[in-house]
Structure formats: structure tokens, C-alpha cells
C-alpha positions in Angstrom: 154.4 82.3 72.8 151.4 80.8 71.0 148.3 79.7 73.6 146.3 76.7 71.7 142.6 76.1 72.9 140.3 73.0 72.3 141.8 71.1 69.5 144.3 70.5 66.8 142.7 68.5 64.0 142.0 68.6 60.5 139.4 71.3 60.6 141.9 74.1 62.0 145.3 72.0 61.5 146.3 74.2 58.0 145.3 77.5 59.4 147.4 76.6 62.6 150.5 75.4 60.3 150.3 78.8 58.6 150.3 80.6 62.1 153.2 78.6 63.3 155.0 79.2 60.4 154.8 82.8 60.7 155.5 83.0 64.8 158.3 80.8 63.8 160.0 83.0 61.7 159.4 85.9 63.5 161.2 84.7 66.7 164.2 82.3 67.8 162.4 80.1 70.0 158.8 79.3 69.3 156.6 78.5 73.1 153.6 76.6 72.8 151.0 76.7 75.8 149.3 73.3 75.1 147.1 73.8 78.8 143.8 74.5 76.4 144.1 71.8 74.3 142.0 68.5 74.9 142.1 67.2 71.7 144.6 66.1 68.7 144.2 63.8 65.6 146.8 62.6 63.1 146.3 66.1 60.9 147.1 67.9 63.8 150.1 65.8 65.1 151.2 66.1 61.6 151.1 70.1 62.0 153.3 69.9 64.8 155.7 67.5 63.2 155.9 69.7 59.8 156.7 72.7 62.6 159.3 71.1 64.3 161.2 70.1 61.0 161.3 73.9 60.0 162.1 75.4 63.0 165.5 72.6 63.2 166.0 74.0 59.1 165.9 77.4 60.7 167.9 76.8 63.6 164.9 77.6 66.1 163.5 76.5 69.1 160.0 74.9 68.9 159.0 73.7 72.5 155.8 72.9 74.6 154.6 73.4 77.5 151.2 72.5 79.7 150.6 69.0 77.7 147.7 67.5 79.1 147.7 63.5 79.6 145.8 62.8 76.4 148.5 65.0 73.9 150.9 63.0 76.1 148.4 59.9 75.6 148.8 60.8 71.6 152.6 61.1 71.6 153.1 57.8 73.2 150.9 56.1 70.8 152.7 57.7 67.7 156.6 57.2 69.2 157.0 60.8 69.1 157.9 60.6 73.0 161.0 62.6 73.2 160.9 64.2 69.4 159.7 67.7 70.6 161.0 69.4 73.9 158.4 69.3 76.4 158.7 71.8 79.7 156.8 71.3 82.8 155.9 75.4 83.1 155.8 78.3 81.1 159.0 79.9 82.8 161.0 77.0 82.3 160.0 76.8 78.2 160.9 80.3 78.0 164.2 80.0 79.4 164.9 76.6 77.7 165.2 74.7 81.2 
């Protein structure tokens, strides 16, 4: 599980990508704790994206958890409601329910 604090945008979005990455293939389902987060611009949405399209090339899981109402804001605004597997807890994204 990967805890994310303040924001994802295109200041930290590469050194994230290259965290992910790493977690990713390291692990068979990837957990994100999106509670900390309170900002995300198109860099960082892009990071996500480019995450999510490895981990379904490696067969992985890649799912979030604690999205705030502006990420959920954000994923509205880009149609990307429904794209990556959003749990209402931390137990439940760790079990996949």
C-alpha cells in the first residue's frame, strides 16, 4: 500500500510514476490511500492512467481508496469515472471488496 499526501501534479507526477512502477512490480495488487491528497492536475491524472495501463499488462491490481470529493470532482470532469477501481475503506481495497 502506497499512502499519497498533498498533491499529484507535474512537480512530483514523474518521481511518483517511477514509485508506482516499482510497488507495482513488486506486488500483485497495488493499494493506494488517496485520504492525503487535496490536489491533482492533468500530469498527475496522467500518472495514474500510465499506472493503470501497466498494472492490466501485468495482470495486477491497481485500486484506490479514501478519494476525496475533488479527485472524485477530477475523475468526473475527465470521464474516467469507473476506469480505476475505487473502495470505500482500506480493508475493503485490500481484500478486493
Amino acid at each position: 500500500m502506497v499512502d499519497l499526501d498533498g498533491a499529484i501534479d507535474f512537480s512530483n507526477s514523474h518521481g511518483l510514476r517511477t514509485k508506482l512502477f516499482e510497488t507495482l512490480a513488486a506486488t500483485p495488487r497495488l493499494v493506494l490511500n488517496m485520504s492525503g491528497i487535496r490536489y491533482v492536475d492533468s500530469a498527475g491524472i496522467a500518472t495514474l492512467v500510465e499506472v493503470l495501463k501497466q498494472a492490466r499488462v501485468l495482470q495486477k491490481d491497481f485500486v484506490l481508496f479514501g478519494v476525496g470529493t475533488t479527485f472524485r470532482d477530477v475523475l468526473r470532469l475527465t470521464n474516467l469515472v469507473g476506469v480505476f477501481q475505487v473502495f470505500d475503506s482500506e480493508e475493503h481495497a485490500l481484500a478486493g471488496q
